[in-house]
N, C-alpha and C positions, 0 to 999 in steps of 0.2 A: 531580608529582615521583615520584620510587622510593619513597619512604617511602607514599603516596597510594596510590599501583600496589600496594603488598604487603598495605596494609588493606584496603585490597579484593578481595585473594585469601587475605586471614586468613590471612597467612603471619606478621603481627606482631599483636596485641590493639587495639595502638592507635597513631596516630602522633603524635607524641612533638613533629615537628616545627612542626606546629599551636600550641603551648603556648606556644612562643619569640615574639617581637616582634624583626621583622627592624629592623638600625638605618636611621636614614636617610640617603638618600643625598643627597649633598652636591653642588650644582649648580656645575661648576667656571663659572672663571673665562672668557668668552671676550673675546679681545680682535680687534676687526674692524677694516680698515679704510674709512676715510671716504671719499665719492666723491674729493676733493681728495688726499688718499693713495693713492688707486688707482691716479689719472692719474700720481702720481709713480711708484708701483712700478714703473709699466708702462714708462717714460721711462729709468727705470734700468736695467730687466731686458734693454737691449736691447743691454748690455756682457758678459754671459754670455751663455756656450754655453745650460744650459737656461734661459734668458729666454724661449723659447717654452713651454715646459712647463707653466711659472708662470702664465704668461700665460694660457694655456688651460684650467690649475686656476680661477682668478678667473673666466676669461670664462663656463664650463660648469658651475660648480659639483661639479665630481666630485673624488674622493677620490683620497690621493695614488696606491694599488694601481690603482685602474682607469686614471689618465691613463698609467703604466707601462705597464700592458698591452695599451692600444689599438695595432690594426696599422691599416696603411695600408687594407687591402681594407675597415673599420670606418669607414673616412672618407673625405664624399665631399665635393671641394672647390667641382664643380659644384653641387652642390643645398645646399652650408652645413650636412651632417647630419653626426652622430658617434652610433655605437649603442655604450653598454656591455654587453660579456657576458662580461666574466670583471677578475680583479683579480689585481696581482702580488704575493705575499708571502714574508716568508724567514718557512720553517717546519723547525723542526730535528725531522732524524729520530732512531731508537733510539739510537744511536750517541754520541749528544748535540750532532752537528754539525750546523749550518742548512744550508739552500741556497733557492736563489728559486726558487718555481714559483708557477704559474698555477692561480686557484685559482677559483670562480663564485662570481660579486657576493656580495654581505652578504645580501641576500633578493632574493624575487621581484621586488619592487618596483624593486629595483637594475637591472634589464634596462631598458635605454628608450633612446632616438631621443633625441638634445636638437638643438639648433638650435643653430650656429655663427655667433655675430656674424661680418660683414663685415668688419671691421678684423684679427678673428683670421684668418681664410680667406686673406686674404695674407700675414698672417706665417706662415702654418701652410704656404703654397706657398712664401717663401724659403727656410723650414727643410725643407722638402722638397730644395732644390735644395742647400743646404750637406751634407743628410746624403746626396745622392748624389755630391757630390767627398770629402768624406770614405771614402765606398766608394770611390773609384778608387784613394784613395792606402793604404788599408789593402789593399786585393790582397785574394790568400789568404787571408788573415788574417780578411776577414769573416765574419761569420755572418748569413746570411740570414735573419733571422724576420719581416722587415717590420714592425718596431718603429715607428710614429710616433718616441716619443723614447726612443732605445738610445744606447751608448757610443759611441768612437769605431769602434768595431770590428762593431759591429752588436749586441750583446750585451745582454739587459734591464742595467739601470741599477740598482744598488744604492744602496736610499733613505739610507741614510747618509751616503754622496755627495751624494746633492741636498740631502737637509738642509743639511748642511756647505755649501753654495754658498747656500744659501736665507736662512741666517743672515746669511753675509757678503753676500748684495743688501740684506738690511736695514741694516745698516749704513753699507753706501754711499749709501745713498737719506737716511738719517736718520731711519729709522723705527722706531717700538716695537717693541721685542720680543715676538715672536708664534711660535705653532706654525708650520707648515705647513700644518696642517688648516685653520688657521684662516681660510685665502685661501678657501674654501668656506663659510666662515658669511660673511665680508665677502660674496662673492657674493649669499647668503641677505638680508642686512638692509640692503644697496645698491636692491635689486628694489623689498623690502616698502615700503622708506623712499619709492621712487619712485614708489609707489599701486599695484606690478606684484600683482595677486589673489592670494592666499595659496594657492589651487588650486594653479595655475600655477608655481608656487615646489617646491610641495611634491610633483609631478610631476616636477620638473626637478632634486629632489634624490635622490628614489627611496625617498622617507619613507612609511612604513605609512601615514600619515593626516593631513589639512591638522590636525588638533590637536596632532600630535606635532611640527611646523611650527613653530604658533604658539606653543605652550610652549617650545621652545627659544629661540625668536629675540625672544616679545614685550617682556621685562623691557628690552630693548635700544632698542626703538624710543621708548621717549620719552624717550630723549637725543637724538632725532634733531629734536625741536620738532614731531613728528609732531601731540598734541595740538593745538599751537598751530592748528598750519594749519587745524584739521580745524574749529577755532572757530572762526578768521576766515574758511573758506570759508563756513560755515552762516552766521554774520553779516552778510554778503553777501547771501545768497539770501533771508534775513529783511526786511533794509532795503532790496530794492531798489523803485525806484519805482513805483508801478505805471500802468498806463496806464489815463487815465478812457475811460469807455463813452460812446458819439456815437451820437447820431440818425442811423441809416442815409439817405445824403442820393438823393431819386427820380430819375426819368431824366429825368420831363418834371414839372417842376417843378408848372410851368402847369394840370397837367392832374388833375383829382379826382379822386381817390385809389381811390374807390370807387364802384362804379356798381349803379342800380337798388337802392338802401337799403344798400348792403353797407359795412361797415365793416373798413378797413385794420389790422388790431389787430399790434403790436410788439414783441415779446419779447426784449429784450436780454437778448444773452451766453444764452439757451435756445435759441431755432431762429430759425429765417427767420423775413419776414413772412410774414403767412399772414392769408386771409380769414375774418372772421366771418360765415358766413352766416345767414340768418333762415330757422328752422325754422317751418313750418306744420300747424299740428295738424287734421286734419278730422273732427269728429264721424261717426260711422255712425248 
């Protein structure tokens, strides 16, 4: 910190800051949706303009600025990939007035490749095809930045907008009340809940570390009967039967096993048969 910085160029005796006891922070509240909730958002969302948007928030796990921001040249429909590397924010200047610009991810980790379900890849080519008749009928009027999801005009999208549309799809759906952000933890605890590696997750959200992952999202999963499962799968693998050990049966039944004194000896569940031979010892 500056106070840190300045004791250690002896510009202040001591810092002061050190003495204080920061308060604690208080873990909000998240509210996710259930696999069974998703299938409906997603059934609803298909009555709105941005129902793709939504859609693509849930399906990628990415934040409301980055799905803003993505252009077309970021996504490729052939190969099912979407690269983030920047995010849209209203940031007001000296003035005291905002405006939206484009701004780079949250951190380093925020840059990555995710992988596009199959189910979004086609919704994500009809929205393609609505927002290029939308360009014909706006004319002039467009503005080119190759917005994956822009206005009618081409224009980035002001998130108060989609909020305000985000609210009224839950309502129509009949669903809790929830953020927006929050369609990115349902992504998160949909994955974990389905056994998906907490690596993998925590890749795909752009989180400093799979711990920062699992403290977010853990207190949530044993609503999900996660425990449970994980007891009757072990259960399972305890009580299963097992299969008893059999005298490996010969080729020729008929025929003595061993020849010239030698003895056949049988090591179940260790190695093959194998010969005992007789050692001879000869004085010098």
């Amino acid at each position: 910190s500056a106070m840190t910085q300045a004791e250690q160029w002896l510009l202040v005796p001591r810092n002061v800051v050190k003495l204080t006891e920061a308060p604690r922070r208080k873990k909000s509240t998240l509210t996710v949706l259930a696999p069974e909730q998703a299938r409906q958002f997603i059934q609803a969302s298909g009555e709105y303009r941005l129902g793709p948007l939504f859609c693509t928030m849930l399906a990628l796990g990415v934040r409301l600025g980055e799905a803003l921001a993505l252009r077309w040249d970021e996504v490729s429909l052939d190969h099912g990939t979407a690269q983030v590397t920047r995010a849209l924010q209203r940031i007001e200047g000296p003035d005291g007035k905002s405006e939206l610009q484009f701004v780079e991810p949250k951190s380093d980790r925020s840059y990555r490749v995710l992988a596009i379900p199959k189910s979004v890849v086609v919704l994500l080519g009809k929205h393609r095809a609505t927002q290029n008749r939308e360009r014909l009928v706006a004319g002039s009027r467009w503005r080119s930045e190759r917005l994956v999801f822009a206005s009618t005009i081409g224009t980035p999208l002001d998130e108060r907008n989609v909020r305000r549309e985000f609210v009224d799809l839950l309502k129509s759906a009949k669903l809790p009340v929830m953020r927006i952000h929050d369609l990115r933890h349902s992504y998160a605890t949909i994955l974990l809940a389905a056994g998906e590696h907490p690596k993998v997750v925590q890749e795909t959200l752009g989180h400093a570390s799979v711990q920062l992952t699992l403290d977010t999202y853990s207190h949530l999963l044993p609503d999900m009967g996660l425990k449970e499962r994980a007891a009757a799968r072990l259960d399972a693998l305890l009580t299963a039967p097992t299969q008893p050990l059999t005298e490996p049966v010969l080729e020729n039944p008929g025929q003595n096993p061993g020849q010239n004194g030698e003895e056949v000896v049988s090591r179940l569940g260790i190695e093959p048969r194998t010969r005992r031979l007789r050692v001879c010892c000869s004085a010098n």
